[in-house]
C-alpha positions in Angstrom: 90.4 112.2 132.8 91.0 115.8 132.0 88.2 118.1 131.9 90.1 121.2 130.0 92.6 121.3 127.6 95.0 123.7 126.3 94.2 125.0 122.8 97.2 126.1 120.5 98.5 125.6 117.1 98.9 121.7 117.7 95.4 121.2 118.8 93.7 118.6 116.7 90.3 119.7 115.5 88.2 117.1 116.7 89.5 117.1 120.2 88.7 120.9 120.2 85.1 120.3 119.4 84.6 117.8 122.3 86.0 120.0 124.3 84.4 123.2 123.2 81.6 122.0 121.1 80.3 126.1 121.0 83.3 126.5 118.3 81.7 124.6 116.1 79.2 127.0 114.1 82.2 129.3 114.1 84.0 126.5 112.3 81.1 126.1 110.0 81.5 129.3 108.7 84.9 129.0 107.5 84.6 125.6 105.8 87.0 124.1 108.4 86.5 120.2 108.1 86.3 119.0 111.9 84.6 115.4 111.7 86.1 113.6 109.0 89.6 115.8 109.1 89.2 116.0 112.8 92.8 114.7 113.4 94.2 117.8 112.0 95.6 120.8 113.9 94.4 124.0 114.4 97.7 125.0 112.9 97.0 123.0 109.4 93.8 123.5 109.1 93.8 126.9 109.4 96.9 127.1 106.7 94.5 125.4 104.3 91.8 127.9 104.9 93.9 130.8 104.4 93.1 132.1 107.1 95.4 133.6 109.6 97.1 132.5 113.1 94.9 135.2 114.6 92.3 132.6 114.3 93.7 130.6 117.4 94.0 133.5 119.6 90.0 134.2 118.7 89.7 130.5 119.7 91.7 131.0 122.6 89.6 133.9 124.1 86.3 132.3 123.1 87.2 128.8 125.2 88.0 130.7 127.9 84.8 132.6 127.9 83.1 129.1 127.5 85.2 127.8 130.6 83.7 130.8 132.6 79.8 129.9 132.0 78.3 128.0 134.6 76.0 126.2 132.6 79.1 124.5 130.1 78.5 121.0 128.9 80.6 118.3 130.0 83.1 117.1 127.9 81.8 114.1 126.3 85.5 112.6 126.5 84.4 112.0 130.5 81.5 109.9 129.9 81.3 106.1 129.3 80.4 104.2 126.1 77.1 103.6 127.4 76.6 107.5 128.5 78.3 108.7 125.1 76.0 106.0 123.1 73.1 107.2 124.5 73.6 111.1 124.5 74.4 110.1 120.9 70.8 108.7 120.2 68.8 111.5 121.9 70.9 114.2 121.0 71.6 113.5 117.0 69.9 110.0 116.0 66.8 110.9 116.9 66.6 115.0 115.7 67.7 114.1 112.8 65.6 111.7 112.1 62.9 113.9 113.2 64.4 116.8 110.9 65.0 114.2 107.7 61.2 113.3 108.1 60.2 116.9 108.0 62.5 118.5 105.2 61.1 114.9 103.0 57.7 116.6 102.7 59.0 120.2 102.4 61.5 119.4 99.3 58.3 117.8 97.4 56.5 121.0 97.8 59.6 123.1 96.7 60.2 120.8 93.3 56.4 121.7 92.1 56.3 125.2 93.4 59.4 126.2 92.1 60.5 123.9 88.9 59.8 127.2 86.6 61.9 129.2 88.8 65.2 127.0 88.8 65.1 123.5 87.8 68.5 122.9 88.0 68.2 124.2 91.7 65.4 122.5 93.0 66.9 119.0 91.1 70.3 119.1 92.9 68.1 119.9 96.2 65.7 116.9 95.6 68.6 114.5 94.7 71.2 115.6 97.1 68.8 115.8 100.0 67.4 112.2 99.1 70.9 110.5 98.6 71.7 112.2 102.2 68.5 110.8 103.4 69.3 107.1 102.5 72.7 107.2 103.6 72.2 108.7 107.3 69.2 105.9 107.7 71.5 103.3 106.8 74.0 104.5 108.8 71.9 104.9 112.0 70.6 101.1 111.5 74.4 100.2 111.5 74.8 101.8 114.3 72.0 100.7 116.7 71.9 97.1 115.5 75.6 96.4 115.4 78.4 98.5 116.5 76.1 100.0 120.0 75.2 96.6 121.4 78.5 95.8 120.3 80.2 98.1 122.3 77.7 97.6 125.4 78.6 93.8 125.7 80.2 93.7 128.9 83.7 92.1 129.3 84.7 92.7 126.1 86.8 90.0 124.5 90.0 90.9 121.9 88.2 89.2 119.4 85.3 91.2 120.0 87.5 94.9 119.7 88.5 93.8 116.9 85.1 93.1 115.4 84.1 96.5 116.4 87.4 98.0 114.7 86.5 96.5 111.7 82.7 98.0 111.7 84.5 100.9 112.5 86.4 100.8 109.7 83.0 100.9 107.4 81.2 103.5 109.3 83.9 106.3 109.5 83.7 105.7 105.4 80.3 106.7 105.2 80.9 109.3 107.7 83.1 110.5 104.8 79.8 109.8 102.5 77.6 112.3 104.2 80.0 115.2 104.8 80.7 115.0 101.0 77.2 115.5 100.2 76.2 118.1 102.8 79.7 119.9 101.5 78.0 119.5 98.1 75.0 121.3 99.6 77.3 124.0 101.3 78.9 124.8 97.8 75.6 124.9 95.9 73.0 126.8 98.5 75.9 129.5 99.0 76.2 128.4 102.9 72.2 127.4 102.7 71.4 131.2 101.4 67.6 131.2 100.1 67.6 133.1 96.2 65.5 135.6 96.0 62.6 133.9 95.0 62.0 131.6 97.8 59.0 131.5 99.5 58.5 130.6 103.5 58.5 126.7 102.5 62.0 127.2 100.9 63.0 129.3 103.6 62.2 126.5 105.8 63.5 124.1 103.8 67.3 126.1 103.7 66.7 126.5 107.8 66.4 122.9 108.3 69.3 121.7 106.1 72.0 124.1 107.8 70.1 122.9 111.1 70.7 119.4 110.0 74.5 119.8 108.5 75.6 121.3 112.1 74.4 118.6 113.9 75.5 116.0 111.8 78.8 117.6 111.9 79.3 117.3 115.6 77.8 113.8 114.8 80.2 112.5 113.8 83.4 114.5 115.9 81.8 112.8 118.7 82.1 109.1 117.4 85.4 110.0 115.2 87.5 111.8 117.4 85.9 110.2 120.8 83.9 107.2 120.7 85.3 105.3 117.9 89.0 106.2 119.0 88.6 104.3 122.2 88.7 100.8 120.2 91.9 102.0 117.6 
């Protein structure tokens, strides 16, 4: 399999994170949709962001930077289901779950301390946080109990790919779920930007939700784009 590609205007989004997964906070900043629009190209996506097709040569240039380093990750389009299913696990199931633990007991202690300051704030932080929460823990149960064994079964029957297509189907949907509400987030934090009253536990708490909305973002560009496309 290849182990570099060549980016230009036709370049779908989601194959340009596995590839160069370092473009991703880049992406972030610019609100350019790579895990559930990852089958978009540079080219349109770009378009939709208004921004201009100087943006792929600034792509370009940073890849090829990235190329250079001697330390540069692996592709995760080279590794096996079983390799991409378990870098999956201990790379994104289990910090997030670590992070979702943590940010559950700092969002309590924002509610009370700042209810006075902005309830309408600390509501939508509760709410939106808690509906994120449920979703990703009912996601990753899915995941682990079903579709992973699923796809470790050696020998593989039709039947069975087709089984898996159809949890697919499901998952990629609430894949969908999640980047709606951390896009909600996004919109309402201003880009996770603490007001001015915040104190350190706020501060913490905004730290924590952009650290968990970039790595649920590459989440799921690794099983979109990568792992789940192997069983279209």
């Amino acid at each position: 399999m290849k182990q570099i590609i060549a980016i230009n205007s036709q370049t779908k989004l989601g194959e340009l994170v596995t590839y160069f997964p370092a473009i991703t906070s880049r992406l972030n900043e610019l609100h350019i949709d790579y895990c559930c629009q990852g089958d978009r190209t540079l080219e349109a996506a770009i378009e939709a962001a208004g921004i201009t097709s100087d943006f792929i040569t600034e792509v370009q240039n940073g890849y090829d930077e990235f190329l250079a380093r001697p330390d540069k990750e692996i592709p995760v389009t080279e590794l096996s289901d079983e390799e991409l299913i378990d870098l999956i696990l201990d790379t994104h199931h289990q910090p997030e779950r670590v992070l979702l633990k943590e940010l559950e007991q700092l969002m309590n202690k924002i509610l009370l301390a700042h209810y006075d300051h902005d309830k309408n704030l600390v509501l939508m932080l509760h709410r939106s946080f808690n509906e994120l929460k449920m979703e990703l823990e009912e996601h990753f149960v899915k995941e682990e109990r079903e579709i992973f064994p699923a796809m470790r079964k050696p020998n593989k029957t039709s039947e069975d790919r087709l089984a898996i297509g159809s949890i697919i189907h499901e998952l990629e949907a609430e894949h969908d779920g999640a980047g709606d509400i951390i896009k909600h987030l996004m919109k309402e934090t201003d880009d996770f930007t603490p007001p001015e009253f915040a104190c350190p536990t706020m501060m913490a708490v905004y730290a924590k939700l952009h650290e968990l909305a970039d790595d649920i973002f590459l989440h799921i560009a690794k099983e979109n784009s990568v792992l789940f496309k192997r069983y279209e």
